[in-house]
TIRO-2110 file (N, C-alpha, C; in Angstrom, 1 decimal):
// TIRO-2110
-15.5, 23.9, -4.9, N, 1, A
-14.1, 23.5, -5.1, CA, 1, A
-14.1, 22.0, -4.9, C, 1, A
-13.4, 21.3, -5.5, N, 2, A
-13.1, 20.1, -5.7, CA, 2, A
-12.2, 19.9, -4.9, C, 2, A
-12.5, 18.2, -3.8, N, 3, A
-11.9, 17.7, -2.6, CA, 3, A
-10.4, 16.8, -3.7, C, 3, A
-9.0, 17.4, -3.4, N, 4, A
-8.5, 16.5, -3.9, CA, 4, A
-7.5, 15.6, -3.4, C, 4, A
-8.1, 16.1, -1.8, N, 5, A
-7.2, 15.8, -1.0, CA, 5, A
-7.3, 13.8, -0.8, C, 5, A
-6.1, 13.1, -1.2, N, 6, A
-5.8, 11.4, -1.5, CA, 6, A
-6.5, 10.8, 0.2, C, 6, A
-7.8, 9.6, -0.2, N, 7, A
-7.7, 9.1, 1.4, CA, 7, A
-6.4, 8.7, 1.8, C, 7, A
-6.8, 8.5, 3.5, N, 8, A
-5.8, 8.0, 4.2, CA, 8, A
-5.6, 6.9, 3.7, C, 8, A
-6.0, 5.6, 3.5, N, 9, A
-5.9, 4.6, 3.0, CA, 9, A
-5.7, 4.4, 1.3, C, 9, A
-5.2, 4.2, 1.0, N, 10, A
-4.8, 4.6, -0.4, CA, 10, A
-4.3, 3.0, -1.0, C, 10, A
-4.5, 1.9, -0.4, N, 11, A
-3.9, 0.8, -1.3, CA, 11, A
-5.2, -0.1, -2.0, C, 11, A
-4.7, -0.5, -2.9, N, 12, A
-5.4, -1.0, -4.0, CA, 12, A
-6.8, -1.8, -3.6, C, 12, A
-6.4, -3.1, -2.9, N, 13, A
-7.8, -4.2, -2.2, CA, 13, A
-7.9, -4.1, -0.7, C, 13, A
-8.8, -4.3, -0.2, N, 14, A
-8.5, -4.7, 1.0, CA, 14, A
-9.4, -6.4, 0.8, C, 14, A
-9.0, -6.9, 1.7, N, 15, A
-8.7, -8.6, 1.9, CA, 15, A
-10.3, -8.7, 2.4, C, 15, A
-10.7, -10.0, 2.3, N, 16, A
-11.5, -10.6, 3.4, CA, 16, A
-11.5, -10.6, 4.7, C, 16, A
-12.1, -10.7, 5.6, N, 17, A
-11.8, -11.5, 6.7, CA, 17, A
-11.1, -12.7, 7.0, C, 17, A
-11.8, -13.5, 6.0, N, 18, A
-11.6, -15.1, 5.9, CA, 18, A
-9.9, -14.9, 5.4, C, 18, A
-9.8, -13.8, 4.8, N, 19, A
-8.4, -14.3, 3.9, CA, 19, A
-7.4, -13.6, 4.8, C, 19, A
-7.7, -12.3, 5.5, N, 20, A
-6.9, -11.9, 6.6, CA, 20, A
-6.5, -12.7, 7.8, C, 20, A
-7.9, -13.8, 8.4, N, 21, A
-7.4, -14.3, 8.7, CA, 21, A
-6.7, -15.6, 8.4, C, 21, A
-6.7, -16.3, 7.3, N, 22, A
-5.5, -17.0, 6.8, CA, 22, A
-4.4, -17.0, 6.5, C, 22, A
-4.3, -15.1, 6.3, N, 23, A
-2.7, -14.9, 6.2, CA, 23, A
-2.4, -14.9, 7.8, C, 23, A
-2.8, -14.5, 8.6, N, 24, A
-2.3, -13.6, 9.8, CA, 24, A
-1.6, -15.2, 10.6, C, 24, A
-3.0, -16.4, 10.3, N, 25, A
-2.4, -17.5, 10.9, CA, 25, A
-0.7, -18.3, 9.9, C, 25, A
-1.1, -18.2, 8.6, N, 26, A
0.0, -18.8, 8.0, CA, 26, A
1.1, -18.2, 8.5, C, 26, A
1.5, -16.5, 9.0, N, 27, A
2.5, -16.2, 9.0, CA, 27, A
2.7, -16.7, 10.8, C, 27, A
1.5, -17.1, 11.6, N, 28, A
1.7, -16.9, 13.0, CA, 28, A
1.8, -15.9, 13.7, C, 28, A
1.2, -14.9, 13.3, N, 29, A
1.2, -13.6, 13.8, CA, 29, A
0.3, -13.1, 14.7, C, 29, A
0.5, -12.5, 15.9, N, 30, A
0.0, -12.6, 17.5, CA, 30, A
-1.6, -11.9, 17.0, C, 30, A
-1.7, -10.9, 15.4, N, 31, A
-3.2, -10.3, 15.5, CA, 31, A
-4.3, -11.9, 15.4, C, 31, A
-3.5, -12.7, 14.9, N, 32, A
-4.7, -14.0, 14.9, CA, 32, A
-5.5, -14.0, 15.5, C, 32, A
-4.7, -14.1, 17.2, N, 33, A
-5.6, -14.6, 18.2, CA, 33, A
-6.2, -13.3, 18.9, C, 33, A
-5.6, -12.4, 18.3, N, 34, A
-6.0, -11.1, 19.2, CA, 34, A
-7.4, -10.7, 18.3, C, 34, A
-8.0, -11.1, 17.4, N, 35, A
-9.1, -11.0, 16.3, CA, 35, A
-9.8, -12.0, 16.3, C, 35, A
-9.2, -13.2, 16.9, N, 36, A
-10.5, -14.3, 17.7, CA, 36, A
-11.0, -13.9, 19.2, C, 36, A
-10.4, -13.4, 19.6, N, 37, A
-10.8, -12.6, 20.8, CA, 37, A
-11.2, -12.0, 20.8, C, 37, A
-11.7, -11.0, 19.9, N, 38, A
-12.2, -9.9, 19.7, CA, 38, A
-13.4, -10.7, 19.5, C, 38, A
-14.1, -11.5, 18.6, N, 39, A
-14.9, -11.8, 17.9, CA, 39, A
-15.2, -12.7, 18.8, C, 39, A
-14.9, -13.4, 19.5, N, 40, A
-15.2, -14.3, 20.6, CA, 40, A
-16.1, -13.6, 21.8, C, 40, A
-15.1, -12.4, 22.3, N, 41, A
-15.4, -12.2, 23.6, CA, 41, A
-16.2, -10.6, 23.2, C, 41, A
-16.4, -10.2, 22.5, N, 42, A
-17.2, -9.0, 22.4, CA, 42, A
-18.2, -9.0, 21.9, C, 42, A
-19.5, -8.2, 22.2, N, 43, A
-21.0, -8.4, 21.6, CA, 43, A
-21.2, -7.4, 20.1, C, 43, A
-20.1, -6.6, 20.2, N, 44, A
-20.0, -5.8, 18.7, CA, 44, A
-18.7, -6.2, 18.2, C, 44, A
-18.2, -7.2, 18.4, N, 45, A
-16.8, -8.1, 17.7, CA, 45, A
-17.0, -8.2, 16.7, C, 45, A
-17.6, -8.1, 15.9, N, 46, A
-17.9, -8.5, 13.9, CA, 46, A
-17.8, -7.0, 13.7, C, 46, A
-18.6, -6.2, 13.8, N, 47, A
-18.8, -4.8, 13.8, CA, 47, A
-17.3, -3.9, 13.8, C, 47, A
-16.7, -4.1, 15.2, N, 48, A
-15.2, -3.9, 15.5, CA, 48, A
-14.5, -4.3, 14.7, C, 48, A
-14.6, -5.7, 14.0, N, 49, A
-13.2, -6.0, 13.0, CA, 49, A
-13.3, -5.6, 11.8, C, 49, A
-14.9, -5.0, 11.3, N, 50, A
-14.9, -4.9, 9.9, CA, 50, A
-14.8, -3.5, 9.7, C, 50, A
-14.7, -2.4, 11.0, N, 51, A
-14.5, -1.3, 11.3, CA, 51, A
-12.8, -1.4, 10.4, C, 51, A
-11.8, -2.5, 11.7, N, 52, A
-10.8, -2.2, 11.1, CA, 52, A
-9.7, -2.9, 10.0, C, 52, A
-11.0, -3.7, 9.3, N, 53, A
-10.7, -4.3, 7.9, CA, 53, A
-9.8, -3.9, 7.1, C, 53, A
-9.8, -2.4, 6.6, N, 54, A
-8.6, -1.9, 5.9, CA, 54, A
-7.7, -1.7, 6.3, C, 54, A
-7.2, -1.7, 8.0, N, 55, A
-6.2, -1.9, 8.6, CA, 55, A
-5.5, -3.1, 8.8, C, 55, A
-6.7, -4.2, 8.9, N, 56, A
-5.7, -5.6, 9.1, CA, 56, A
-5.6, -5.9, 7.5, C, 56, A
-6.4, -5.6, 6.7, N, 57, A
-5.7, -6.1, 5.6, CA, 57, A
-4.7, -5.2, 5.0, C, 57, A
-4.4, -4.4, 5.0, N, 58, A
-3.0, -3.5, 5.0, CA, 58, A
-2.1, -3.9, 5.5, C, 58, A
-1.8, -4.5, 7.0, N, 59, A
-1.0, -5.5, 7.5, CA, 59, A
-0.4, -6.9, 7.0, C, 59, A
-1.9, -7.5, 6.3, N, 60, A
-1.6, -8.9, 5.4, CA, 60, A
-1.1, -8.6, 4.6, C, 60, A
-1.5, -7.6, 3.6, N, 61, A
-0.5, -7.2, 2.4, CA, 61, A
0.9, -7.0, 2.5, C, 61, A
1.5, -5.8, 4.1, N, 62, A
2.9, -5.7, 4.3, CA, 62, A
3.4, -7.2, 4.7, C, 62, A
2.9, -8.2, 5.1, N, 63, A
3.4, -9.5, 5.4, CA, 63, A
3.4, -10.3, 4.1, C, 63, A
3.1, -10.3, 3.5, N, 64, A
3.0, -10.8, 2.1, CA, 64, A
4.2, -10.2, 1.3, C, 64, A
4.0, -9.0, 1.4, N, 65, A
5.7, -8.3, 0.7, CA, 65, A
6.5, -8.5, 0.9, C, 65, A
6.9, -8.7, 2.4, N, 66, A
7.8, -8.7, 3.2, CA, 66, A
8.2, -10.1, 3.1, C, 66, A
7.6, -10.9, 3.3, N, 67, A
8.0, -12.4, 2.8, CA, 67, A
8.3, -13.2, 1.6, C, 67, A
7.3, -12.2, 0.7, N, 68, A
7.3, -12.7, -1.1, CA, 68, A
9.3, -13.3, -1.4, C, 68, A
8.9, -14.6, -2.0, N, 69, A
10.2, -14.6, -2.5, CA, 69, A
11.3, -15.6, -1.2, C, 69, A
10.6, -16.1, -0.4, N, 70, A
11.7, -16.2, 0.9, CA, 70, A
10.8, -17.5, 0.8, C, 70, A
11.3, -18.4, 1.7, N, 71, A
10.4, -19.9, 2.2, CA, 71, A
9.4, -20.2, 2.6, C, 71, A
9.1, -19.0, 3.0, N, 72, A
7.3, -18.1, 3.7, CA, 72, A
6.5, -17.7, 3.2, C, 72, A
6.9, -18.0, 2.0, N, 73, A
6.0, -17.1, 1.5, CA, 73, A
4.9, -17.5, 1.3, C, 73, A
3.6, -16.6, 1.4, N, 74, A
2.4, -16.8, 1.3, CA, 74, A
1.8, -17.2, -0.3, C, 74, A
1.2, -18.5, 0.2, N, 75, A
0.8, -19.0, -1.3, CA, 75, A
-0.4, -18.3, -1.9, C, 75, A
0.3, -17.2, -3.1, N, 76, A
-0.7, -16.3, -4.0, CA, 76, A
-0.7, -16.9, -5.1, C, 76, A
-2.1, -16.8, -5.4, N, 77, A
-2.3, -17.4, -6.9, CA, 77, A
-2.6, -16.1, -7.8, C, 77, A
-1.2, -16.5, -8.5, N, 78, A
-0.6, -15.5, -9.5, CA, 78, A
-1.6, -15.2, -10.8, C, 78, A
END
């Protein structure tokens, strides 16, 4: 039988690091530092963030939407 059950994660890209964290800082948002800390102060901190890569970049994307269009908005090259 064929699995047709949709993953949990279901959005189109997930981001870089590099680029998650340049949204997370553009917008000023508290995961910044809490993802330098991670990668700072833990010995599987790279490991841990790329674990939850499609989560922080799912986050950049809702902050991107959420801002598109307002004075904040995050500069996408269209």
């Amino acid at each position: 039988m064929k699995n047709t059950s949709k993953p949990v994660y279901n959005w189109q890209r997930t981001f870089r690091l590099e680029t998650c964290l340049d949204i997370l800082d553009w917008f000023n948002d508290p995961d910044f530092e809490y993802i330098n800390h991670i990668l700072i102060s833990k010995l599987d901190g790279e490991e841990r963030i790329c674990r939850a890569l499609p989560i922080i970049s799912k986050h950049c994307t809702e902050l991107i939407r959420a801002h598109a269009n307002t004075p904040a908005a995050y500069p996408v090259a269209g």
